[in-house]
Each structure stands twice: as structure tokens, then as C-alpha cells.
N, C-alpha and C positions, 0 to 999 in steps of 0.2 A: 914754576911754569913761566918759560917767557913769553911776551907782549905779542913776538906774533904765534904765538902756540894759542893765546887766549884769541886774539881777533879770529885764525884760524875755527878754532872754534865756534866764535859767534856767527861767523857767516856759514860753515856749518849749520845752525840750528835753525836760523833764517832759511836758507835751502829748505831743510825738512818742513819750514810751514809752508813753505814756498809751491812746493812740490806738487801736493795735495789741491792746491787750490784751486784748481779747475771746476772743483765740486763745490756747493755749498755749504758739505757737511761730507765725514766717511759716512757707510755704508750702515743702515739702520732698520729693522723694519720691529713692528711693534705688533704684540700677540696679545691679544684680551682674554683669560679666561675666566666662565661665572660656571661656578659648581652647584650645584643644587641636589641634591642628596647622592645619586648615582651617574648622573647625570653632569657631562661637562659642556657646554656650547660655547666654544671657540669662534673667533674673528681674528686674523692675520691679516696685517697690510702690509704688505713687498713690496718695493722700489719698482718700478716697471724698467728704470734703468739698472739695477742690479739683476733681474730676470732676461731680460734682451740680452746681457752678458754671458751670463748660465746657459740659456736656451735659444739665443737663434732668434727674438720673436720677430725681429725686423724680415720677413724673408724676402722681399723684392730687395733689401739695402738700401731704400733712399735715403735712410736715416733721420724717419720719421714711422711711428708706433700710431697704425690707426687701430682703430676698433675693430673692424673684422679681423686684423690680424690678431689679435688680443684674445677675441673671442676664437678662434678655432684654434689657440693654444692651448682654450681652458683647463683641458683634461691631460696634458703635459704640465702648467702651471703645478696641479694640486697633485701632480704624482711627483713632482720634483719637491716640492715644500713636503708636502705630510711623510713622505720617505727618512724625513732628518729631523723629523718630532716624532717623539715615543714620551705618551704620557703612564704611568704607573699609581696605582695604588697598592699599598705594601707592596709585595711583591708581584700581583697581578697586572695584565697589561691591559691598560682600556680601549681598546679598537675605536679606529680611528674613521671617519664616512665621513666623504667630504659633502661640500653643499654649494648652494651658490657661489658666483665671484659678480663683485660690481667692480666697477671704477672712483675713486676717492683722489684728489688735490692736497698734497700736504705743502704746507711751507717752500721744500724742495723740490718740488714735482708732482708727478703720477704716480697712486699707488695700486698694485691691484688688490681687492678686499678679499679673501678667501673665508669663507663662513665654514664652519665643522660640525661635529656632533662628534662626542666622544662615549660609549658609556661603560662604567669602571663595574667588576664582576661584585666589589664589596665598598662601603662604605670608611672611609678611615681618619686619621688627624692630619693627615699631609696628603699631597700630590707630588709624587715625583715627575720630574719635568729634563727630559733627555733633548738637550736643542743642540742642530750642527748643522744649520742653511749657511751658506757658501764659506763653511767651515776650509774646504779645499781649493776657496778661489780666492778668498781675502780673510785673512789673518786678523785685521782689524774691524771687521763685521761684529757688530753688536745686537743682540736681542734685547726688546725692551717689553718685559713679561707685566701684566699686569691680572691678579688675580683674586676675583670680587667670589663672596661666599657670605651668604647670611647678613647684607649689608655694610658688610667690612671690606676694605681693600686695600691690599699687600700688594708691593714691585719687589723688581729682582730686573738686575741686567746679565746677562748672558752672553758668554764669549767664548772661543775655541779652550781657554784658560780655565772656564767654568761651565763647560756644556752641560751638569748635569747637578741639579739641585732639587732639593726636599721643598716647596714648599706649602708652611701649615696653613690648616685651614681653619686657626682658630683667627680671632682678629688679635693682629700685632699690637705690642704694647705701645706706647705712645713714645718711648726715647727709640724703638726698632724702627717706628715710622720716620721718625726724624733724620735718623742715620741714612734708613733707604735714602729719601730725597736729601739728603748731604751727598752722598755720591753719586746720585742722577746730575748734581748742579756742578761739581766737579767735571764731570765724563762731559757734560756739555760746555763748560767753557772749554775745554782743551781740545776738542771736533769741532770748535765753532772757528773755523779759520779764519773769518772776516770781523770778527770780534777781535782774535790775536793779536793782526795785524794793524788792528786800529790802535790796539793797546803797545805795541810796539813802537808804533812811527811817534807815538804819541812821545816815549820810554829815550828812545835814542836822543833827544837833545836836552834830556835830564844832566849829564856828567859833562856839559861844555858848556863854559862858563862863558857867559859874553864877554864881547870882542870889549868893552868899553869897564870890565871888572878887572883891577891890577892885583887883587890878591887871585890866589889860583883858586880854583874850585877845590871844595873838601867832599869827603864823602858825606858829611854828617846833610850839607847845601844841598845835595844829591840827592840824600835820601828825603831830606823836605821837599821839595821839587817833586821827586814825583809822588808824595804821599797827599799833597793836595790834590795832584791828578786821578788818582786812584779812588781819592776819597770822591772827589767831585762825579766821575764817573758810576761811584758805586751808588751814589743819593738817588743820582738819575735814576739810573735802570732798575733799581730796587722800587722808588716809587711806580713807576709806569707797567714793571712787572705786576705789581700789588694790585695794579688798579685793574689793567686788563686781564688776571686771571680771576679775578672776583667779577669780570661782567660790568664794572662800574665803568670802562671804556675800551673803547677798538676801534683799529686801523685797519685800511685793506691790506693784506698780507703784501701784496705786490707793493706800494708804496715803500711799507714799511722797508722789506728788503732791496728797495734801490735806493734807500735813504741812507742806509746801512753802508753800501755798498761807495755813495757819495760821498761819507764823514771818511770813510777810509781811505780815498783819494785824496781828499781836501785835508787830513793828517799828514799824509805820504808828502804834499807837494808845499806842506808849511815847513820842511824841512829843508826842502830846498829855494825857495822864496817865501819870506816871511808873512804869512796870511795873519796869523792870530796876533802876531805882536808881543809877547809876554804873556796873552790869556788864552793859553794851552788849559788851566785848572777851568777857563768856562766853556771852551772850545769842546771840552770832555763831557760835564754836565750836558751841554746842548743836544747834544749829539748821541750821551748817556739813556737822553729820553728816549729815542729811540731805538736802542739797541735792545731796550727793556720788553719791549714790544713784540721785539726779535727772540728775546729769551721765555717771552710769554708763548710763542708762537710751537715751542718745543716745549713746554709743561703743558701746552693743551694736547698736542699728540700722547704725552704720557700718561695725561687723566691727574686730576686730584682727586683723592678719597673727600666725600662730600662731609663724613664724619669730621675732620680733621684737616678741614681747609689752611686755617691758619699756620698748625703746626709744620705741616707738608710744605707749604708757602714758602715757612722762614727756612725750613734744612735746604732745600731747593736753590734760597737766596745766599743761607752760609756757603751751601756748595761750591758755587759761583764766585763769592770772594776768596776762599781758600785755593780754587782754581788760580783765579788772580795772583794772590802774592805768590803760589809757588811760580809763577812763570817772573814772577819780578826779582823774588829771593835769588833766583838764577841769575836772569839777565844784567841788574845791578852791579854787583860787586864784579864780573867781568867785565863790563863796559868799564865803571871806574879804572879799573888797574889800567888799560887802556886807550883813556880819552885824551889823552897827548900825544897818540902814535899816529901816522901818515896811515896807516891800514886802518886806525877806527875811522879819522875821516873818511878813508874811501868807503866803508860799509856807511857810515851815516847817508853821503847822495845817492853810491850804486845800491845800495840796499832802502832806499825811498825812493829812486826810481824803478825800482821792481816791485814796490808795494803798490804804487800809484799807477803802474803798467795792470798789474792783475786785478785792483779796485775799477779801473776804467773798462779794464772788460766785463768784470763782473756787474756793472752798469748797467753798458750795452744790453747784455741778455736779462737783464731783469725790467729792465726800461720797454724795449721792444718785444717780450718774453721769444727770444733767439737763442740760438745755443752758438757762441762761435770755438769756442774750446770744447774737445772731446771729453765726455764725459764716460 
């Protein structure tokens, strides 16, 4: 592979985070269900802006979602969603009566709450669970199932790949709980695009070796370099994660995510004038705290099993780091083979000024709560 087949590449992959980033996350809505003997009572929360997509709900256009509009959708809302869920026991089907809808705030916006009632003809060991909401409109749409029975509570994430799963209604063993939240912490560092990109700008002046260093840079220099930063970063956000999902502290959401949104520009533009100086590994920590916050702010959308806080806690946090190194086991060893070419410099400024372009907007709108990029 040659050097510029590999930068080619890189800035390829840069694009594809790039790309997305208008949003502060793909597309997500989360399904509660509690079983009680025949009986299932559902809660959905949709994106108001993945619904407005689907349906129309904006109908003057101004590009603004009030409440009455909201509200005389209601019964379009729940014929659009409950049409692309089909809940099962064995082979029977549990009909499906919608119910209320409120309005709810997550992290990323507005969601609408759709409440249900389900109820199953027999009793059984599993609920089959058939999900395919904007199955036909986004590909990378995820369901994030959560299902409470008898004081136990089991997840499942759901995708066009996996629309349709078994699950039981016994309480999961305690290494199945752990694995769930190992791949919720996964599936969220890689959708958390302002997380990426902080870890990125951070990543790219790992393989250039100061101007004032006569031996050349090694990979081994490299790989210390950014293992301090990774570690530094992970102490962070693992602690403030821990603390705010235990209740033992919290931030306003808004804060938190323009805080988020300012470490990523102020990464982005230490790349191109020197802010930190050499202390990139506390630039990370600092900044770590808060992103932890950020990651706390997407396990309280997913719910923790109260039985099993701890355990839930750390697969969540393994997630999270295993997310990490695969994005660095990548990024690594091609930046190396290439940190002496005229193309890696150029991704190093034009690819930190495009980070530091998309972080300043993502500011903006979170600072002023504005929307200037289509979402």
C-alpha cells in the first residue's frame, strides 16, 4: 500500500466522521418494556426530528416543531411507529392499543413518548420482539429495547441487521448483563461523533515528532504518546461517568454538551497553534471529565438495572474503551506509515480545520440552543 493510497485513505475516514456530524448522534429512539404476567405496558421515545423526516410534522415549514403541531399528529405518530413493532409470545401475536403521547428532552433534543398496552393470548419464557421504525429511511437507525419483568432488566439493541429477536423473560445471568452493556458502550462511543473527533485531533499529532527532536520518531514513541492520552482520557470520563450514573453528581445537560463541544475545538485548533504545549495527556483528562458526563447522559436514556448497577456500570465503561482502541488500532499504524508525507501534513491542518469548523458550530447551537446545520 502506498503513502498516498494510506493518507487517501485517512482522509477518507475523517470524511465519513465528518459527514454525519451535523447531528449529535445517528438516529436512536428507545422502547421500555415491563411484562407482568399477560400483560405488556410499553413506552417509546422517537426523535421528533426523525418523525418530522418520516411524516411531515413541520406543516407550515418554518422549521420549527410546535405543540399543536405535534399534537394533531398524534394519531399518525402511533399508526406510524406501532405498524413496525409486532410484539409475539410463542407463536401468538400480542395486539398492540396505543395510549397516551407526552413530550420528553433527551440529551439530543425532543422526543415524543408514545405509551402502549400490549396484551399476549398466553403466558411464556420469551417475548418476541419484531422492530423496523425507519427501517426504509436510515439504515443506521437503532433501537435501544429495554425489558423489565419481575424486577429483572435485560437490553437488546435493534437494527435493520437484527430486527427481530427472542427476548427472555427470565432475569439474565450476570456475564449476559455485562456483555449487553459492553456493546451499548461500544455502539455509543462510535455514534458519539464529538467524542471521535475530540479523540482524533487529539491522535493526529501523536506520529510528528517535534521540530526540536533529531532522532526521527519511532512507532514504539507513538504508540506512548498516545497511550498516555487515551489513558488520561479514560481515568477522566470513567470517573465522572461512575459518579453521575450513581446519582452522586450532575451537570446541566446543556452545559455539559457545549463543554463537550468546546474541548473539541480547542483539540482541533492545538493543532494548528500550540494551546497545550506538550500537555495533550492533561488537556485529555480535563476535558475527559467532561465528556464522562456526556457518556453518563446516554446510560441514563438506556436505564441501569437497579439490581446490577455496578456490573452494568463497568461493561458500559469496557464498551467505551474497546470502542476507543479499535478507532486508534486503526488510525495508528496508518498515520505512522505516513507522518513524513506532504498529504499527512495536509490532513493534519485541513483535517483540524474541519474539526474545529464543525466543533464551533456545534457550540453555537448548543450554547444558544439554535440549530444552524440541517438536521
Amino acid at each position: 500500500m502506498t503513502g498516498r493510497t494510506v493518507i487517501a485513505f485517512l482522509m477518507l475516514a475523517l470524511a465519513l466522521v465528518a459527514a454525519p456530524a451535523r447531528a449529535h448522534k445517528p438516529s436512536d429512539s428507545y422502547l421500555t418494556l415491563k411484562v407482568a404476567g399477560q400483560q405488556v405496558d410499553g413506552q417509546w421515545d422517537i426523535a421528533l426530528r426523525d418523525l418530522d423526516f418520516a411524516l411531515n410534522l413541520d406543516q407550515n415549514g418554518d422549521g420549527e416543531l410546535t405543540w399543536d403541531e405535534i399534537r394533531s399528529q398524534h394519531e399518525a405518530i402511533a399508526t406510524y411507529a406501532l405498524a413496525r413493532l409486532a410484539l409475539t409470545s410463542g407463536t401468538a401475536a400480542c395486539p398492540i392499543v396505543a395510549g397516551e403521547q407526552l413530550i420528553d428532552n433527551h440529551t439530543d433534543g425532543a422526543y415524543t413518548v408514545l405509551r402502549f398496552r400490549a396484551t399476549c393470548p398466553a403466558g411464556g419464557a420469551a417475548l418476541g420482539v419484531s422492530y423496523r421504525l425507519f427501517a426504509d429511511l436510515d439504515p443506521q437507525h437503532k433501537g435501544l429495547v429495554k425489558l423489565e419483568h419481575d424486577g429483572a432488566t435485560s437490553t437488546a439493541i435493534f437494527s435493520p441487521e437484527a430486527a427481530r429477536q427472542e427476548l427472555l423473560l427470565r432475569a439474565p445471568g450476570k456475564f449476559t448483563q455485562f456483555l449487553d452493556y459492553v456493546r451499548h458502550g461500544v455502539w455509543h462511543i462510535w455514534i458519539g461523533f464529538d467524542h471521535i473527533l475530540f479523540l482524533l485531533a487529539l491522535l493526529l499529532p501523536a506520529v510528528m515528532a517535534p521540530m526540536a527532536m533529531k532522532e526521527a520518531q519511532t512507532l514504539r514513541a507513538a504508540f506512548f504518546d498516545v497511550l498516555k492520552v487515551v489513558t488520561a482520557f479514560t481515568l477522566a470520563h470513567s470517573l465522572t461517568l461512575t459518579l453521575a450514573s450513581l446519582g452522586v453528581l450532575s451537570l446541566p445537560s446543556r452545559w455539559v454538551e457545549s463543554t463537550i463541544a468546546a474541548s473539541v475545538l480547542l483539540a482541533a485548533v492545538n493543532n494548528l497553534v500550540p494551546l497545550f504545549r506538550g500537555r495533550r495527556p492533561l488537556a485529555a483528562f480535563v476535558f475527559g471529565l467532561i465528556h464522562g458526563f456526556g457518556f453518563a447522559g446516554v446510560l441514563a436514556d438506556l436505564g441501569l438495572p437497579q439490581g446490577s448497577l455496578v456490573l452494568s456500570l463497568a461493561g458500559f465503561n469496557v464498551g467505551v474503551e474497546l470502542g476507543q482502541l479499535a478507532i486508534v488500532a486503526v488510525f495508528l499504524p496508518l498515520a505512522f506509515l505516513t507522518r513524513r508525507t506532504w498529504l499527512y501534513r495536509q490532513l493534519m491542518t485541513t483535517g483540524s480545520v474541519a474539526i474545529a469548523l464543525i466543533a464551533a458550530v456545534w457550540l453555537f447551537e448548543r450554547l444558544f440552543d439554535m440549530k444552524v446545520l440541517p438536521v
